[in-house]
C-alpha positions in Angstrom: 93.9 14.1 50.3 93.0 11.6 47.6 90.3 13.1 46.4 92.6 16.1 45.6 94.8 14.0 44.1 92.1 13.0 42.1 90.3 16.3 41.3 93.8 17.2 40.1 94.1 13.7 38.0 91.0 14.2 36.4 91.0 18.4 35.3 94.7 17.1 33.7 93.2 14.3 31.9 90.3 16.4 30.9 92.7 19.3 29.7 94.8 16.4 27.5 92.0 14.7 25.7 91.1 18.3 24.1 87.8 19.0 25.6 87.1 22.6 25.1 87.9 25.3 27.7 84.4 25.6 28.9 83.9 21.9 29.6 87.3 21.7 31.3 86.4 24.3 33.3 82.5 23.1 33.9 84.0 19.6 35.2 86.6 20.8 37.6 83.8 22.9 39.2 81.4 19.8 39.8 84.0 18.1 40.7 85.4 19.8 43.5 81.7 20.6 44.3 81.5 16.7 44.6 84.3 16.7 47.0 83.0 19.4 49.1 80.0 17.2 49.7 81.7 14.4 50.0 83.5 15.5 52.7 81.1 17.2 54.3 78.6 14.4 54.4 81.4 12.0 55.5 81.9 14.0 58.9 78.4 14.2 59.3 78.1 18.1 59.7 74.9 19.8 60.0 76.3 22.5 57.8 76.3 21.1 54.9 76.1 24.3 52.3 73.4 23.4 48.9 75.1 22.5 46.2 75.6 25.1 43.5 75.5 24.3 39.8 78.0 25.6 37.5 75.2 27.6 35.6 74.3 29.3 37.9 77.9 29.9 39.3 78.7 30.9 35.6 75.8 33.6 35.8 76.7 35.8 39.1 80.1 35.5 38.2 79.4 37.3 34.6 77.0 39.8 36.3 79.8 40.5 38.7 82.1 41.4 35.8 79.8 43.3 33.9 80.1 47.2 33.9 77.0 48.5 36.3 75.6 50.2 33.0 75.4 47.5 31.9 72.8 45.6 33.5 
């Protein structure tokens, strides 16, 4: 629960110090990807998924939203 807390704590003082939109949203994504393997290394589970990068989480996502003509 604190590490929520301070996901949260850190995208807000990101978002005041007038970072752009892209870096606000780059560091919220590492950071929760952080979090995840935090966690997930804390409990010592096998399942641990690989980490994925923002750049490459950027680049599916925009194929996904491009028209299929598109491609």
């Amino acid at each position: 629960m604190a590490n929520i807390i301070r996901v949260f704590f850190l995208a807000t003082i990101t978002l005041v110090l007038g970072c752009s939109a892209e870096t606000a949203k780059r560091t919220t994504y590492e950071t929760l990807q952080n979090v995840r393997q935090q966690e997930c290394l804390k409990n010592k589970s096998p399942n641990c998924e690989k980490r994925e990068y923002y750049d490459d989480y950027e680049r599916k996502r925009k194929e996904l939203d491009s028209p299929k003509g598109h491609l």
